[in-house]
MMTF fields as JSON, N, C-alpha, C and O atoms, coordinates in Angstrom:
{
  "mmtfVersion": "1.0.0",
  "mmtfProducer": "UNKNOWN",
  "numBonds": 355,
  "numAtoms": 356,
  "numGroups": 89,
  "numChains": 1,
  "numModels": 1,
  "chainsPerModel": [1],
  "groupsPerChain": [89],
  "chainIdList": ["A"],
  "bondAtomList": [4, 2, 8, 6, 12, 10, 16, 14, 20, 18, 24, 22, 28, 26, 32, 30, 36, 34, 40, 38, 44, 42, 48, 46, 52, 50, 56, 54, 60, 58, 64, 62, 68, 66, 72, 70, 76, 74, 80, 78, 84, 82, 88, 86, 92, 90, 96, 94, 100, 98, 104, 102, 108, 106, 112, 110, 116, 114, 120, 118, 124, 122, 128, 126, 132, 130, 136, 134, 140, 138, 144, 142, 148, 146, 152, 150, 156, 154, 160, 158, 164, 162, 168, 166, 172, 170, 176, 174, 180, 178, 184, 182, 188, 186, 192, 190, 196, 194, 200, 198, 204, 202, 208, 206, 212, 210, 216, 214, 220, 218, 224, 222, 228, 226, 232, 230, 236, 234, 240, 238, 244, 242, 248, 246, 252, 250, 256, 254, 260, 258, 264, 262, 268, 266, 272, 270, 276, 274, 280, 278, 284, 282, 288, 286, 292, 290, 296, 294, 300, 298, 304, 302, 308, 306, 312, 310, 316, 314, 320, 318, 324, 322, 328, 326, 332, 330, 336, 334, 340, 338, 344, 342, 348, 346, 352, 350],
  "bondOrderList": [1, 1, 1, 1, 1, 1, 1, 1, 1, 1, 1, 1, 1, 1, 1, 1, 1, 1, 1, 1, 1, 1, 1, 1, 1, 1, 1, 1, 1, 1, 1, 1, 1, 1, 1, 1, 1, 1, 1, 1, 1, 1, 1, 1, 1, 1, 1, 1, 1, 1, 1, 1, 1, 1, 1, 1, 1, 1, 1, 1, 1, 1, 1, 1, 1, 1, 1, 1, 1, 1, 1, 1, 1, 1, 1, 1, 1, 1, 1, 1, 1, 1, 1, 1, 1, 1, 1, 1],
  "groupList": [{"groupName": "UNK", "atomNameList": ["N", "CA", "C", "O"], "elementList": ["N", "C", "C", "O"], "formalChargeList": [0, 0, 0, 0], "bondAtomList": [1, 0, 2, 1, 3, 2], "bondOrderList": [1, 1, 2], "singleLetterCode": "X", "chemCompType": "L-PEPTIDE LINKING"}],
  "groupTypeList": [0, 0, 0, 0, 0, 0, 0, 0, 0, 0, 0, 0, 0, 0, 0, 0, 0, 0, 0, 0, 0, 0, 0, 0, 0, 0, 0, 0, 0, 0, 0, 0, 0, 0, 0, 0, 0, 0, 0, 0, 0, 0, 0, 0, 0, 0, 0, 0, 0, 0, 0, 0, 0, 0, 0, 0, 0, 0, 0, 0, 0, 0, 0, 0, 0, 0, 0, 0, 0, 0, 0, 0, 0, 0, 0, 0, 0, 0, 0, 0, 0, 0, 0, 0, 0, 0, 0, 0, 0],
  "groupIdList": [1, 2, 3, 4, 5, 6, 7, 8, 9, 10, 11, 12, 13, 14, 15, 16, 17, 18, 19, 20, 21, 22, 23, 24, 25, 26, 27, 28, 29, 30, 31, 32, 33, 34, 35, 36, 37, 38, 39, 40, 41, 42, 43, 44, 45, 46, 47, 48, 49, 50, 51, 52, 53, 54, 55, 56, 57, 58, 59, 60, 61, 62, 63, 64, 65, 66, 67, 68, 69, 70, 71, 72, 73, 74, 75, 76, 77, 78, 79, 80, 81, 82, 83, 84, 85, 86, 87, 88, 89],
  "secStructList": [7, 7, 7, 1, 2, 2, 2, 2, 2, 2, 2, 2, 2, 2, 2, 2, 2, 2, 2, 2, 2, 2, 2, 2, 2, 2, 2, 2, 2, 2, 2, 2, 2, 2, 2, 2, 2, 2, 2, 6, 6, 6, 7, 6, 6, 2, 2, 2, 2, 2, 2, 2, 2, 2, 2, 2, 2, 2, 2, 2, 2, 2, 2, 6, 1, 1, 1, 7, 2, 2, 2, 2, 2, 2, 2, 2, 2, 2, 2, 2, 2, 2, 2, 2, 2, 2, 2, 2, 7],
  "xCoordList": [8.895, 9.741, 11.123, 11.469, 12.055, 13.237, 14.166, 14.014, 15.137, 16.272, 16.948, 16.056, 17.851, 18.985, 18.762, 17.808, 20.204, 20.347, 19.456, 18.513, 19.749, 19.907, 18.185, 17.857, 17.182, 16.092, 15.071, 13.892, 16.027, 15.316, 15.443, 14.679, 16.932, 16.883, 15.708, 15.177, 15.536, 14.222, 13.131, 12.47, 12.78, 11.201, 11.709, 11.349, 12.424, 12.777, 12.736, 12.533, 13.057, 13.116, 11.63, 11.156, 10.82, 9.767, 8.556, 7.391, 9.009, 8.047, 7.982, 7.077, 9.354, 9.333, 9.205, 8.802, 9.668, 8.307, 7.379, 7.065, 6.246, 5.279, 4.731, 3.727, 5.183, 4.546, 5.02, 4.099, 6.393, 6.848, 5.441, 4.851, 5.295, 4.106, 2.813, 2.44, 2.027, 1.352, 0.972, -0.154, 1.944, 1.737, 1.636, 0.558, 2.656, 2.314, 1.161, 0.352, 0.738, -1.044, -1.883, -2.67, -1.85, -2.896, -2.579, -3.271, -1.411, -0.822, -1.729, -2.49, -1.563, -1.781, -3.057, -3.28, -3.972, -5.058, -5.919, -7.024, -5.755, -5.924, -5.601, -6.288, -4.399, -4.526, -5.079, -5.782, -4.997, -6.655, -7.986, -8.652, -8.387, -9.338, -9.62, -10.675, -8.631, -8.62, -9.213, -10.016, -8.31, -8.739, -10.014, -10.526, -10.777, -11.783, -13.119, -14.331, -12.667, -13.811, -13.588, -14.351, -12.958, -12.592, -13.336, -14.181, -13.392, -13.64, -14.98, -15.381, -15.964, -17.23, -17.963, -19.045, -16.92, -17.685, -17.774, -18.351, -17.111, -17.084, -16.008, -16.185, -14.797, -14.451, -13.3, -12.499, -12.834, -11.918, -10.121, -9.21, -10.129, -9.477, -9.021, -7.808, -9.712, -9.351, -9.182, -8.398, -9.663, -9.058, -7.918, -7.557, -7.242, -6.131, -4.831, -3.78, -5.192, -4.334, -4.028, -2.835, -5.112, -5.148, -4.594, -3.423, -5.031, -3.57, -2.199, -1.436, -1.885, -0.698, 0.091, 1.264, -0.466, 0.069, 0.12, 1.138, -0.623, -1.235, 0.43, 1.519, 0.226, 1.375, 2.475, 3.073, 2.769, 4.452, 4.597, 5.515, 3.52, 3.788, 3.715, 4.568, 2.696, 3.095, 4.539, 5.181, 5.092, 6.705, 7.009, 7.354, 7.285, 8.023, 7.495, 8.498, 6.617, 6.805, 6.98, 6.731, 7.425, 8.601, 9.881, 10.494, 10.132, 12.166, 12.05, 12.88, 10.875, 11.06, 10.922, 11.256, 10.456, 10.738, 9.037, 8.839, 8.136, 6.999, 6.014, 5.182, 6.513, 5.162, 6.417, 7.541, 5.577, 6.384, 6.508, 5.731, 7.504, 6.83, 5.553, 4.906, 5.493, 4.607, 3.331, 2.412, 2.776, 1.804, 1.361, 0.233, 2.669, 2.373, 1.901, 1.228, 2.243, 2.367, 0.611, -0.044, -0.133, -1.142, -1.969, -2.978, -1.956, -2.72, -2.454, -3.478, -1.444, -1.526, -2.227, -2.684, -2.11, -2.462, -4.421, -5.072, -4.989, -6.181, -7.03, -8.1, -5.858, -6.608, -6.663, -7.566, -5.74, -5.646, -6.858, -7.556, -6.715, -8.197, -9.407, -10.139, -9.338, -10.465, -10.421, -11.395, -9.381, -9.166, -9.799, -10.563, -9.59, -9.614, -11.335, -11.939, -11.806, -13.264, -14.075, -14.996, -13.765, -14.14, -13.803, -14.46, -13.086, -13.417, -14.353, -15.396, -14.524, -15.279, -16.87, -17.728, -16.938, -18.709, -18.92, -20.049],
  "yCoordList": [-18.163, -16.986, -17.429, -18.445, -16.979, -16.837, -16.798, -16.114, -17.703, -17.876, -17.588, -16.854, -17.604, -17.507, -15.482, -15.02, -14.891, -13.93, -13.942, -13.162, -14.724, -14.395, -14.896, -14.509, -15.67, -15.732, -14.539, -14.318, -13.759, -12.48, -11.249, -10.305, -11.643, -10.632, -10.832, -9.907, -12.067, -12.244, -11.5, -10.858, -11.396, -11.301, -9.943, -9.645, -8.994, -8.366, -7.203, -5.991, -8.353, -7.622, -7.874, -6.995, -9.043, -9.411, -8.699, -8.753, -8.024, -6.722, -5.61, -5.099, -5.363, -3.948, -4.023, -3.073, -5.537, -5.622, -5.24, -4.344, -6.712, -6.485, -4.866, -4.621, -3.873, -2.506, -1.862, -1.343, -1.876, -1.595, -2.027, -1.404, -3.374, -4.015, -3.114, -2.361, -3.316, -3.082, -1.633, -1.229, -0.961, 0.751, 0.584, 0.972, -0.069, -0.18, -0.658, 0.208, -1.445, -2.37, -1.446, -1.2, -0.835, 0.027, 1.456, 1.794, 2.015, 3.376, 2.6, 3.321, 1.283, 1.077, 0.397, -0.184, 0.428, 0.062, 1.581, 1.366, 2.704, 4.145, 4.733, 5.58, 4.115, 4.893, 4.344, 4.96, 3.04, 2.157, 2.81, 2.97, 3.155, 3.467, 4.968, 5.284, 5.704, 7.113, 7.384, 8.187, 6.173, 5.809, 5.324, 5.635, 4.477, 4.172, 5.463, 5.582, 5.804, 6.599, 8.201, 9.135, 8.293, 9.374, 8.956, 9.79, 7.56, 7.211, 7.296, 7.85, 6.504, 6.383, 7.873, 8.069, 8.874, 10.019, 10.711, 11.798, 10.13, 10.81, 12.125, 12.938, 12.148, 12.896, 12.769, 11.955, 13.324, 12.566, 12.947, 12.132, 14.398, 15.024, 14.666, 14.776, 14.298, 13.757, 11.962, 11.375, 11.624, 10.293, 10.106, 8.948, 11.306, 11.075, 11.218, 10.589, 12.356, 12.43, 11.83, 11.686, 11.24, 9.642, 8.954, 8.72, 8.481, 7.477, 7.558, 6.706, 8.664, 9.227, 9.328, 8.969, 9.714, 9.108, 7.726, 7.388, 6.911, 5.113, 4.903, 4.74, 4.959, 4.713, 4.839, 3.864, 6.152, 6.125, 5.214, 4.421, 5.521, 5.098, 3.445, 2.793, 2.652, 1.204, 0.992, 0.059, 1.95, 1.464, 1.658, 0.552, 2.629, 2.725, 1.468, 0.754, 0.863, -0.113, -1.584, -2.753, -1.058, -2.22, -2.594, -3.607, -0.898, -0.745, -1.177, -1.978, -0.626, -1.076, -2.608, -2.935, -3.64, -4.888, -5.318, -6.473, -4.53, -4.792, -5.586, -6.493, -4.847, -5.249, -6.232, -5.915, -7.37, -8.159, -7.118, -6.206, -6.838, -6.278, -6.226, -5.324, -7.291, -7.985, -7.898, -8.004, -7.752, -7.053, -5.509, -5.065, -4.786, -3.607, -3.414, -2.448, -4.241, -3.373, -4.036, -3.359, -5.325, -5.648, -5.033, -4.708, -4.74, -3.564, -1.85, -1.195, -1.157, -0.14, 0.299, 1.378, -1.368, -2.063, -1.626, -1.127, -2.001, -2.22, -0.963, -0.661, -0.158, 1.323, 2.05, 2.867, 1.795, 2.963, 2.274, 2.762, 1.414, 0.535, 1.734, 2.363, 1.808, 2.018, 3.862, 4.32, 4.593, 5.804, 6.035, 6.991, 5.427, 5.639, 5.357, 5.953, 4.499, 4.089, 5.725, 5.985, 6.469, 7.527, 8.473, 9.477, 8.725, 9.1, 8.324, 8.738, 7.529, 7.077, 6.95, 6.725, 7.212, 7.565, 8.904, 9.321],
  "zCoordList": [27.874, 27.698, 27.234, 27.837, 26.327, 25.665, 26.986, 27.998, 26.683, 28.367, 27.039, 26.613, 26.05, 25.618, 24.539, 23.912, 24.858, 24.24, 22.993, 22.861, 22.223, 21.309, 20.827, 19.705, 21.575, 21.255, 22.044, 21.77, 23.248, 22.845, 21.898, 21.696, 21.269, 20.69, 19.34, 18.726, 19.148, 17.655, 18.315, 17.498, 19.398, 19.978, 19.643, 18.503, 20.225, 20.052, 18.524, 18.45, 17.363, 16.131, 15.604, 14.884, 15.909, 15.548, 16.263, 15.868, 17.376, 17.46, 16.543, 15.883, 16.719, 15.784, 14.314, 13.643, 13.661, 12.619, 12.283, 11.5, 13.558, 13.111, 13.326, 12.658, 14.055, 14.224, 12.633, 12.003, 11.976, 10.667, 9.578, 8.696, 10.153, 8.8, 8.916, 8.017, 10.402, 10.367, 10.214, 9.92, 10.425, 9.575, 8.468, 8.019, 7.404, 5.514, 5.649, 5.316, 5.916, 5.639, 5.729, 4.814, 6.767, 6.807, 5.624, 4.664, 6.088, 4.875, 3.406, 2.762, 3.052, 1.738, 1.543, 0.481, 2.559, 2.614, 2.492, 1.995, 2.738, 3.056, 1.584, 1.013, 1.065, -0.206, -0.938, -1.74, -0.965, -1.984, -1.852, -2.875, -0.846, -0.462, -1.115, -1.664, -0.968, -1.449, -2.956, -3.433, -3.527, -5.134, -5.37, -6.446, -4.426, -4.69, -3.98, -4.162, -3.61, -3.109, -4.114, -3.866, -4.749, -5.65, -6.56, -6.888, -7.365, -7.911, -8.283, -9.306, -7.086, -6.702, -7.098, -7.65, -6.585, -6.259, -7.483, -7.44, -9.105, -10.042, -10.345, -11.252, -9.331, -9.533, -10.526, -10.067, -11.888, -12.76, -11.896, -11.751, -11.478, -11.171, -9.628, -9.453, -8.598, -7.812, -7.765, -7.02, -8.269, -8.231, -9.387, -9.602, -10.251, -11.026, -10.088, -10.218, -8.943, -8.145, -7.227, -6.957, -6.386, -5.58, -6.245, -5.947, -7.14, -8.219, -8.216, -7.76, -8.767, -8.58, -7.179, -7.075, -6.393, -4.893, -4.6, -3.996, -4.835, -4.557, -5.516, -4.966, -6.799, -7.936, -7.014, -6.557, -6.715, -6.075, -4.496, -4.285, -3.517, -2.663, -2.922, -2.319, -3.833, -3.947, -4.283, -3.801, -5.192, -5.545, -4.729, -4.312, -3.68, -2.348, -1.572, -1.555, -0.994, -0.338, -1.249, -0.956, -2.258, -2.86, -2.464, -2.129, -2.694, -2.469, -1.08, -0.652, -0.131, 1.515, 1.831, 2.97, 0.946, 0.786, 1.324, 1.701, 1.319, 2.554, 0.701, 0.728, -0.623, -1.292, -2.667, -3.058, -3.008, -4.244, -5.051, -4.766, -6.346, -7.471, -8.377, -8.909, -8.331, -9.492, -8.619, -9.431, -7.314, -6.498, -6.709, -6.929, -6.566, -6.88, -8.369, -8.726, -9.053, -10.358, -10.639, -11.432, -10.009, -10.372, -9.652, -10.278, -8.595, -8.351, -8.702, -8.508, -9.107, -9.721, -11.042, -11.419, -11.8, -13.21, -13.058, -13.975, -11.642, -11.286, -11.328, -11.855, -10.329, -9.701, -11.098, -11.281, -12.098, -13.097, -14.31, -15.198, -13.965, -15.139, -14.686, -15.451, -13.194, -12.36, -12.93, -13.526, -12.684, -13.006, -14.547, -14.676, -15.401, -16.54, -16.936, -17.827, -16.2, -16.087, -15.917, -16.692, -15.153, -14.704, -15.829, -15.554, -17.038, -18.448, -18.845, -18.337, -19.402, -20.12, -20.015, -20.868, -18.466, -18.094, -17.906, -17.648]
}
């Protein structure tokens, strides 16, 4: 256990972290999912709009520091390959 101030105050911030992280992981594991199962199901119209939510909320957990850029943008890059797949069949 932490005897000095200031190494409880880390335990401290490193809880409320990991609870911060582990809400985005999952939030952005849920909207992947949304896209892919829209997808699956043939719908063009619902998985354009799953996209469109996935799209903004990956940039938002940019500005929140939780996703790299260059993450978001390769998976947004992915889902919309995937969106666009669903015209073409």
């Amino acid at each position: 256990m932490a005897n000095h101030k200031s190494a409880k105050k880390r335990i401290k911030q490193t809880i409320k972290r990991t609870e911060r992280n582990r809400y985005y992981r999952t939030r952005l594991k849920n909207i992947v999912k949304a896209v892919h199962e829209a997808v699956e199901a043939g719908d063009k119209t619902a998985a354009a709009e799953a996209f469109k939510i996935a799209n903004k909320q990956l940039h938002h957990f940019v500005s929140k520091g939780f996703l790299k850029k260059e993450t978001a943008s390769r998976k947004v890059s992915r889902l919309h390959k995937l969106v666009n797949a669903v015209d073409a069949a």
